[in-house]
TORKOL-4160 file (C-alpha; in steps of 0.2 Angstrom, whole numbers, padded with zeros to 4 digits, m for minus):
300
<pt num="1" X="m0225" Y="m0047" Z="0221"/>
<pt num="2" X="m0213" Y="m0060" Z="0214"/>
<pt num="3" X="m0223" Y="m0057" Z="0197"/>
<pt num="4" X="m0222" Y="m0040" Z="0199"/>
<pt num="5" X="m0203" Y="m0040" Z="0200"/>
<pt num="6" X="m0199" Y="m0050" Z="0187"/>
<pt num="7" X="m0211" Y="m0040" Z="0174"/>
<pt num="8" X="m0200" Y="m0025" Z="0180"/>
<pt num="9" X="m0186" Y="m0035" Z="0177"/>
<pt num="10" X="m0189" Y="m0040" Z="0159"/>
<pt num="11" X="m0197" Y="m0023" Z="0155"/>
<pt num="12" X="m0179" Y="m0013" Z="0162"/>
<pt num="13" X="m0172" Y="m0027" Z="0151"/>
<pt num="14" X="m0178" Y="m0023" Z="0139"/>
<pt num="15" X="m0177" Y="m0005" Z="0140"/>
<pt num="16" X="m0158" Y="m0006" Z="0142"/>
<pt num="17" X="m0156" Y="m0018" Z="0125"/>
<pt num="18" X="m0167" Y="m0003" Z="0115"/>
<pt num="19" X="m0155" Y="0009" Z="0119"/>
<pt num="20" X="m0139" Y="m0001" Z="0118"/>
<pt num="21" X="m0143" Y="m0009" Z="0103"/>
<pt num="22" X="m0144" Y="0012" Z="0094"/>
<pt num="23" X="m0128" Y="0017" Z="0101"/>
<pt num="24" X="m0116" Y="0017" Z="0088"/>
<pt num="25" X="m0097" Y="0014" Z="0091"/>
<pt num="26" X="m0085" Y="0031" Z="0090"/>
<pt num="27" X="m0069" Y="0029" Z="0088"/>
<pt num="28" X="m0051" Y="0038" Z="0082"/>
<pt num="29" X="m0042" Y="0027" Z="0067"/>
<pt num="30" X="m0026" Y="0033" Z="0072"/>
<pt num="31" X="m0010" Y="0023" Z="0072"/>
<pt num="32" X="m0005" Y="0018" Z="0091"/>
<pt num="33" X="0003" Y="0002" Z="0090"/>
<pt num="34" X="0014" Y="m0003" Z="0107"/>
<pt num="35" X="0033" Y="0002" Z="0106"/>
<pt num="36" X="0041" Y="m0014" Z="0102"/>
<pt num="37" X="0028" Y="m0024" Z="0094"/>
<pt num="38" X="0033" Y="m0033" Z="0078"/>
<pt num="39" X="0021" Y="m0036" Z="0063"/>
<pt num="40" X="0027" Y="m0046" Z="0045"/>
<pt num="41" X="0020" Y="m0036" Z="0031"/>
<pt num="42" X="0015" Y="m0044" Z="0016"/>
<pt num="43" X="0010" Y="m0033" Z="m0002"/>
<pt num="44" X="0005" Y="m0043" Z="m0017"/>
<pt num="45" X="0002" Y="m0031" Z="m0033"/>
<pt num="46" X="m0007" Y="m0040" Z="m0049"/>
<pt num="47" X="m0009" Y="m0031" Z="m0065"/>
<pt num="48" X="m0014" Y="m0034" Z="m0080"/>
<pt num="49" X="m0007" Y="m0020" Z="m0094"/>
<pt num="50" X="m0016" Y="m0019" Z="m0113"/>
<pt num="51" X="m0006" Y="m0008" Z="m0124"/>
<pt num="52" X="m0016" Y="m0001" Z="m0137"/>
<pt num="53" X="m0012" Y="0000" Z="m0154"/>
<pt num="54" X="m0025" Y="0003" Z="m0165"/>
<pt num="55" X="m0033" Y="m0012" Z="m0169"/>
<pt num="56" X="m0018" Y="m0022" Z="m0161"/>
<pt num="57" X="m0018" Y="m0028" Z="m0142"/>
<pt num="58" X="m0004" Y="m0032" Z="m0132"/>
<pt num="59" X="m0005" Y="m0038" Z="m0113"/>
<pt num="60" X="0008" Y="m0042" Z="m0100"/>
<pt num="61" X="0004" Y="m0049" Z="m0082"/>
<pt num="62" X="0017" Y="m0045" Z="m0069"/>
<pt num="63" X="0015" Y="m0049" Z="m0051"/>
<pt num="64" X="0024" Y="m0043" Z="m0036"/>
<pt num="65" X="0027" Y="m0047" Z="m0018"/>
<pt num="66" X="0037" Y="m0039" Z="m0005"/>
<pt num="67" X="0038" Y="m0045" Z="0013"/>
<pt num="68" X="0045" Y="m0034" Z="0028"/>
<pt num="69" X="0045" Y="m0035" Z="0046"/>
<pt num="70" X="0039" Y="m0021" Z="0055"/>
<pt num="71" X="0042" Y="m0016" Z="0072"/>
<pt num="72" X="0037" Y="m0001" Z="0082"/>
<pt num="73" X="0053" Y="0006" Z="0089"/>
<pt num="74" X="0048" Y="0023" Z="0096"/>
<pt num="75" X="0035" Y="0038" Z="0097"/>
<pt num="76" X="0039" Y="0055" Z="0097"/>
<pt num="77" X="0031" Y="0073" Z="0095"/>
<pt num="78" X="0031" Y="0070" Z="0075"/>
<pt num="79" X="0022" Y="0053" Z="0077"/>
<pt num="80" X="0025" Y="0036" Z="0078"/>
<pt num="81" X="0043" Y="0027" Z="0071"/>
<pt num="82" X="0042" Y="0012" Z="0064"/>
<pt num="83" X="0056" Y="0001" Z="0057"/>
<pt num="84" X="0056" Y="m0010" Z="0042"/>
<pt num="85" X="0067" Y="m0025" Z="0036"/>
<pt num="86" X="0067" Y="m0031" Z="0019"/>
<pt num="87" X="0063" Y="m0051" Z="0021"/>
<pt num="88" X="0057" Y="m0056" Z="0002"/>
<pt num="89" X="0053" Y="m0050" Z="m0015"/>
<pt num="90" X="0049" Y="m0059" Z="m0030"/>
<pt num="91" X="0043" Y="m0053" Z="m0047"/>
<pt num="92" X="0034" Y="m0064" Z="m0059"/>
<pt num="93" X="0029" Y="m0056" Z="m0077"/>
<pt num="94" X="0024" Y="m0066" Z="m0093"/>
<pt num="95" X="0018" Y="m0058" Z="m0109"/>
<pt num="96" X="0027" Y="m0051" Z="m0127"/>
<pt num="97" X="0038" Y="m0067" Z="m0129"/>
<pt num="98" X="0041" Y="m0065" Z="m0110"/>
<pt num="99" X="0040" Y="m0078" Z="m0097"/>
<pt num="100" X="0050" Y="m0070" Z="m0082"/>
<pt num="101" X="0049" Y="m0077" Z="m0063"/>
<pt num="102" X="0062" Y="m0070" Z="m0047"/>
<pt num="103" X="0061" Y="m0076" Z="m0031"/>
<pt num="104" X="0075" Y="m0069" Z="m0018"/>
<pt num="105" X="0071" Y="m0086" Z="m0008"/>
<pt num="106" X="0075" Y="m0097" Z="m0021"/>
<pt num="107" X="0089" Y="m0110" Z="m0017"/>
<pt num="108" X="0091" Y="m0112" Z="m0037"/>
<pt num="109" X="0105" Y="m0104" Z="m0046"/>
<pt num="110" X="0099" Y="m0091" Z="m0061"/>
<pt num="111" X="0103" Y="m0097" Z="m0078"/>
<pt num="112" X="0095" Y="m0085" Z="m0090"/>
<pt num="113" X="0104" Y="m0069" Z="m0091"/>
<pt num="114" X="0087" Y="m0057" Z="m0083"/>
<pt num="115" X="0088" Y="m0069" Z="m0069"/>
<pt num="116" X="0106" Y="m0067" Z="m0064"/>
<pt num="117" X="0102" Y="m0048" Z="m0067"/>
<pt num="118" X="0088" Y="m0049" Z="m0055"/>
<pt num="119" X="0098" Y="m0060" Z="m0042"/>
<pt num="120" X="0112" Y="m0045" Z="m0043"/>
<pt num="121" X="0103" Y="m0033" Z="m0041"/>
<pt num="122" X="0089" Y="m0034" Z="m0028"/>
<pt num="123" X="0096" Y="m0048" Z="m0016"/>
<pt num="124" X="0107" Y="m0036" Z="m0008"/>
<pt num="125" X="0093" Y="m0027" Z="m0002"/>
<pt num="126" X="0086" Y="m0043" Z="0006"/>
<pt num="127" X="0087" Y="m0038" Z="0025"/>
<pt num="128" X="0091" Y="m0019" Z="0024"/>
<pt num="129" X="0083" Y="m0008" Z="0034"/>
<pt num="130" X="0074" Y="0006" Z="0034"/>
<pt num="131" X="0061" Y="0018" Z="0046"/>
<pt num="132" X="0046" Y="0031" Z="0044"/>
<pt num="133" X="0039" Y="0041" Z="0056"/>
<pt num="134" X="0020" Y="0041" Z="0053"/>
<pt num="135" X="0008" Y="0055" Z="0061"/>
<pt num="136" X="m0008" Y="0052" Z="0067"/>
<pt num="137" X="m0017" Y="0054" Z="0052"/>
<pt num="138" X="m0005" Y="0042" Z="0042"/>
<pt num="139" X="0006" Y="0055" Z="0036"/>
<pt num="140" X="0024" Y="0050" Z="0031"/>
<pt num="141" X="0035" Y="0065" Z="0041"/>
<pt num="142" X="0051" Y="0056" Z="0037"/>
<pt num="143" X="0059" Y="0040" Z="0028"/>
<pt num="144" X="0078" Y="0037" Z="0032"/>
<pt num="145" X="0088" Y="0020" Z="0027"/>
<pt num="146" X="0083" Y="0021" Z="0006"/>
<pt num="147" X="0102" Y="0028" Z="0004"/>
<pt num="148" X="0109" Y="0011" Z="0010"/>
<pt num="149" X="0095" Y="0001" Z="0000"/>
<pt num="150" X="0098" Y="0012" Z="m0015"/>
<pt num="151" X="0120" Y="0010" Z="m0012"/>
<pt num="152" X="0118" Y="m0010" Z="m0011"/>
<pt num="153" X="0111" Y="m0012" Z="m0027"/>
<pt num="154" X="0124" Y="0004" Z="m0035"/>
<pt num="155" X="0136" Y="m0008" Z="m0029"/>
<pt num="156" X="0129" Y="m0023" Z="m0036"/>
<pt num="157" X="0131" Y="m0015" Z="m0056"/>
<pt num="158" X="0146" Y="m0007" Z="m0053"/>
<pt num="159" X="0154" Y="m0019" Z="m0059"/>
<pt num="160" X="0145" Y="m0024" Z="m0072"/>
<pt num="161" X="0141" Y="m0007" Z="m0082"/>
<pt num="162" X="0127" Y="m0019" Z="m0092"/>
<pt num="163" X="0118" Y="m0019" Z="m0076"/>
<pt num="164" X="0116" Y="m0002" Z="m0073"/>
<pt num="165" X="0099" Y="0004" Z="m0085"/>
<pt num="166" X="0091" Y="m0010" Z="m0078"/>
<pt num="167" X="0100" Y="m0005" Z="m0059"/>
<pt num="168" X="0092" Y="0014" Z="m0064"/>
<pt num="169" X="0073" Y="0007" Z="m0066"/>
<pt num="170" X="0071" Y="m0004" Z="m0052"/>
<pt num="171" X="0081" Y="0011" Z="m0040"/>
<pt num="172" X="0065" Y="0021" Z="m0045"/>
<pt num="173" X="0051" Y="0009" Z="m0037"/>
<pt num="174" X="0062" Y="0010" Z="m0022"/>
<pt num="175" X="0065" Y="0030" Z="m0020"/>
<pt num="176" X="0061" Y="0041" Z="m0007"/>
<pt num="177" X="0047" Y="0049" Z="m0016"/>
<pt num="178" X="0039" Y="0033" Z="m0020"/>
<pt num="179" X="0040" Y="0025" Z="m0004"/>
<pt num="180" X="0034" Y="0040" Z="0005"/>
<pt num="181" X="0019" Y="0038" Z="m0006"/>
<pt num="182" X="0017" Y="0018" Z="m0005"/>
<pt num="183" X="0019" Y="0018" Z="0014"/>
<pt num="184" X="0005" Y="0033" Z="0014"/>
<pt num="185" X="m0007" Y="0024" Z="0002"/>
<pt num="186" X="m0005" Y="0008" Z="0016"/>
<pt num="187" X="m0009" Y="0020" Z="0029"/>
<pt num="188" X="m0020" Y="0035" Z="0022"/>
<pt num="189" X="m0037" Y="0029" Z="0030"/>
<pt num="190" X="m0031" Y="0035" Z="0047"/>
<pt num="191" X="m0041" Y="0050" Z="0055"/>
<pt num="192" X="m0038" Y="0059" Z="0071"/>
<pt num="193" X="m0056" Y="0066" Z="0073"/>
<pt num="194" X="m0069" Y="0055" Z="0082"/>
<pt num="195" X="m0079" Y="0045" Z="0068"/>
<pt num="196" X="m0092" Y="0033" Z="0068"/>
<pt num="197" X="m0102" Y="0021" Z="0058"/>
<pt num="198" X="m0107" Y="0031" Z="0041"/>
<pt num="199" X="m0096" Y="0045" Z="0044"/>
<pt num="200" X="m0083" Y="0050" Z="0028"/>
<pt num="201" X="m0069" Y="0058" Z="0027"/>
<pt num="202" X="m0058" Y="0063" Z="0012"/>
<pt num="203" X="m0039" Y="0064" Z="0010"/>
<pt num="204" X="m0031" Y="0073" Z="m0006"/>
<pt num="205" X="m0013" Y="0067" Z="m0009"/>
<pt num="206" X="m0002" Y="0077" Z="m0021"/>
<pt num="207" X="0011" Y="0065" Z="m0030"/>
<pt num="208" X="0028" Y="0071" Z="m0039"/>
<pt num="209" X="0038" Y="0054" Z="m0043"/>
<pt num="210" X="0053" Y="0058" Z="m0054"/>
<pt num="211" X="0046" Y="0074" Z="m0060"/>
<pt num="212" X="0030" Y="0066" Z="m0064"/>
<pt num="213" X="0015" Y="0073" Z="m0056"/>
<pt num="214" X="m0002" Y="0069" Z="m0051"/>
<pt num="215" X="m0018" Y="0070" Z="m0038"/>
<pt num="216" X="m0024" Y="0057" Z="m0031"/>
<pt num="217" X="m0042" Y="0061" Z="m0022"/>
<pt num="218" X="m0049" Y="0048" Z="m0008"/>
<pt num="219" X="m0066" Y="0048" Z="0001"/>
<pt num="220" X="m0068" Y="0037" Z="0016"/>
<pt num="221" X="m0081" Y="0028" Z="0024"/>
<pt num="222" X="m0081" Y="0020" Z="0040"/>
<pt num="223" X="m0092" Y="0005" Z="0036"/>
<pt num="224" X="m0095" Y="m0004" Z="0052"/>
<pt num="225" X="m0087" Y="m0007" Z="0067"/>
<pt num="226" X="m0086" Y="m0024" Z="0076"/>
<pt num="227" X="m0078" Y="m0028" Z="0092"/>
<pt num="228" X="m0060" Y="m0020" Z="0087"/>
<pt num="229" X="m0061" Y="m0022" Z="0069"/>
<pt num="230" X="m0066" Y="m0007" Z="0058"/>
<pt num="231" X="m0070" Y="m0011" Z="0040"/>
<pt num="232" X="m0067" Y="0004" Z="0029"/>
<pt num="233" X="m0071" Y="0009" Z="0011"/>
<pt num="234" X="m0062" Y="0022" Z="m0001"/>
<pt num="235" X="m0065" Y="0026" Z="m0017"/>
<pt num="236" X="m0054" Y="0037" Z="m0026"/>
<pt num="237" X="m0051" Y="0049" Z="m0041"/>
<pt num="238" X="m0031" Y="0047" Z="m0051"/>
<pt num="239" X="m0026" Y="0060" Z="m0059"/>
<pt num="240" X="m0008" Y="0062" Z="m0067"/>
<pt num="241" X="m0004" Y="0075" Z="m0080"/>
<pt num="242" X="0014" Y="0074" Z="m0088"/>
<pt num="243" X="0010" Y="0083" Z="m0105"/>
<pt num="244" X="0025" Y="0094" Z="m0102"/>
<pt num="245" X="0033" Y="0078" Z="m0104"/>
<pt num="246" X="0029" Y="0075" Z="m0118"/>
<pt num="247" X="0019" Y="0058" Z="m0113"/>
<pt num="248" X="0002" Y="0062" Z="m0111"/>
<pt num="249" X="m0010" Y="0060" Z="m0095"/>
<pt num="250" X="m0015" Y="0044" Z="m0084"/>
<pt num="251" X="m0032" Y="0045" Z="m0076"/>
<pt num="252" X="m0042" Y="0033" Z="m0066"/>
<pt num="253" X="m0051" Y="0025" Z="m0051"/>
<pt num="254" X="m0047" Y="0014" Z="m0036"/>
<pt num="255" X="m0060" Y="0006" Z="m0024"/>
<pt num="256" X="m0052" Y="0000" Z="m0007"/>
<pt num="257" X="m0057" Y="m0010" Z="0006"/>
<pt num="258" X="m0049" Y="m0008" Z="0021"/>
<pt num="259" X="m0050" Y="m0017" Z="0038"/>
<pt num="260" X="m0039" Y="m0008" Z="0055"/>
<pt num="261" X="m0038" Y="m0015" Z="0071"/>
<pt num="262" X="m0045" Y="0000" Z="0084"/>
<pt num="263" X="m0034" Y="m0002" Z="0096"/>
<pt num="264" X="m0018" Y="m0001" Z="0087"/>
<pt num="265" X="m0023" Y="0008" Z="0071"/>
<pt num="266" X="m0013" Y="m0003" Z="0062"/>
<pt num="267" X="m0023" Y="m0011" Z="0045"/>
<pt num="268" X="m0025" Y="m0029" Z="0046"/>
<pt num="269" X="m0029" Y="m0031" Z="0028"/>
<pt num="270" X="m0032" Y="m0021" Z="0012"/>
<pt num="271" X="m0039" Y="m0025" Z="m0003"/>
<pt num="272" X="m0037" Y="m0011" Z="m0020"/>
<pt num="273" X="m0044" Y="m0011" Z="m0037"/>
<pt num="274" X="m0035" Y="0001" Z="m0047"/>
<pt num="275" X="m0040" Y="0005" Z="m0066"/>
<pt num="276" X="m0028" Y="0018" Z="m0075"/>
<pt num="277" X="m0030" Y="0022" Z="m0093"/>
<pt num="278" X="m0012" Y="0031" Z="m0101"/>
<pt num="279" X="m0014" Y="0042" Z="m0117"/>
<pt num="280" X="0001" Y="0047" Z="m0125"/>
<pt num="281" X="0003" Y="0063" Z="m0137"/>
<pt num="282" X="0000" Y="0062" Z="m0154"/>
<pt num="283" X="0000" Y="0045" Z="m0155"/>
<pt num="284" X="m0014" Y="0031" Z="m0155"/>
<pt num="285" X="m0006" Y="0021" Z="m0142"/>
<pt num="286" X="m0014" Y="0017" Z="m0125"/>
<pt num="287" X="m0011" Y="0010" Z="m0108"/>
<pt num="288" X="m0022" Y="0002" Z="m0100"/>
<pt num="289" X="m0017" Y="m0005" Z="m0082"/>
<pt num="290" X="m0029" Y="m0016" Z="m0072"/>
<pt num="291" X="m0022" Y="m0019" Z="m0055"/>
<pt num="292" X="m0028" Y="m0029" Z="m0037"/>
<pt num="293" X="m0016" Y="m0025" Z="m0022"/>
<pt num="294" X="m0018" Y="m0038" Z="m0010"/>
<pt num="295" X="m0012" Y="m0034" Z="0009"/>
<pt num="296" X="m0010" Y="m0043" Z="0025"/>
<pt num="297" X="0000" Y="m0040" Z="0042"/>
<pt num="298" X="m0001" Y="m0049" Z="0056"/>
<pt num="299" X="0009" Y="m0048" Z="0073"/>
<pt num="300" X="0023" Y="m0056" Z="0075"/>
């Protein structure tokens, strides 16, 4: 009997690991982090640029950082609010007789001239804040606080009037439009249907960054799912046509890899290859940008 028993045992055993070990995880990747809960955000962006000149090739390296912190201050009807504080930014570029490196942590004094225009300019910035309200499939419905970021460096080159075309290009990366497109690129994978292991999904973004724009068309895959980590994959198509301009078109791909905790939704870390080839008009000039974004955020 006893032999009896523990056959039925091992065969029930058994039965129950055959069936478990085919069920495949289903799950929503949408943003639910716990009001109040504090992450630090870090984005490294490293690119290598080759103008084009006929025969001739130029290269420039520049390599970026910018740290946040990001709390979770509220949920609404709209989606979730989160706010962000500007901790760190540093700019390193090196190429064309160029050797540049800015960091808004160093204790040093600047001495060359780019360096002091730097320090003037983006320090200010340094613990501003701002907030976006995210939906549930990583939409950006609203970004408020960019006209106090955007005032602080105004302020910074008014009273230096040589400051301000440098003031004007940096205010760009730090626009409404552009931030509502970098805070949506970090967050794009999230999906609101019930997915699992294998399924896609794609998301079409339409981009208009100082008159300038472009498509940008992702498809996702949810490539596995262990314990409450989900590893993702996205391959996009970039597509930016500025001919009206007068400056040509930027196409190109990205490949992303993308890792979300389940039970927040909130990414843990992001990898992006991005390769963008820029054709002017009528010239023989060419851009080529080559670029890995690196990101990480962990709770605070």
């Amino acid at each position: 009997m006893k032999m009896k028993i523990s056959r039925l045992f091992i065969i029930t055993t058994m039965i129950i690991f055959a069936a478990t070990s085919n069920v495949t995880a289903q799950i929503k990747l949408t943003l639910n982090p716990k009001v109040g809960t504090s992450y630090e955000m870090n984005a490294e962006v490293k690119s290598t640029i080759n103008t084009l000149i006929g025969n001739s090739k130029i290269p420039i390296d520049v390599t970026t950082t910018q740290t946040y912190m990001m709390t979770v201050i509220g949920k609404t009807s709209e989606g979730t609010k989160l706010n962000f504080i500007y901790k760190r930014f540093t700019v390193g570029i090196s190429g064309m007789m160029m050797n540049l490196s800015f960091d808004s942590e160093s204790k040093t004094e600047p001495t060359t001239e780019i360096d002091k225009t730097l320090s003037a300019i983006i320090n200010p910035i340094i613990d501003k804040t701002f907030s976006i309200v995210i939906d549930t499939d990583g939409k950006i419905v609203s970004l408020t606080g960019m006209d106090a970021v955007i005032k602080s460096m105004e302020s910074s080159s008014a009273a230096n009037p040589a400051l301000a075309p440098v003031t004007g290009m940096i205010k760009q990366l730090f626009s409404d439009e552009t931030m509502k497109q970098t805070f949506f690129q970090y967050f794009s994978y999230c999906n609101s249907n019930v997915i699992k292991t294998g399924d896609t999904w794609q998301k079409d973004n339409t981009v208009n960054i100082s008159g300038i724009k472009g498509k940008i068309k992702s498809n996702y895959t949810l490539k596995s799912v262990t314990g409450t980590t989900a590893k993702i994959e996205a391959n996009s198509n970039i597509d930016f046509d500025m001919k009206s301009q007068g400056i040509g078109t930027a196409t190109g791909t990205q490949i992303e890899l993308i890792e979300v905790n389940t039970e927040t939704g909130v990414p843990i870390m992001q990898n992006i290859e991005q390769n963008i080839t820029h054709s002017s008009n009528n010239t023989n000039i060419e851009i080529v940008n080559k670029g890995v974004t690196r990101i990480k955020i962990k709770d605070r």
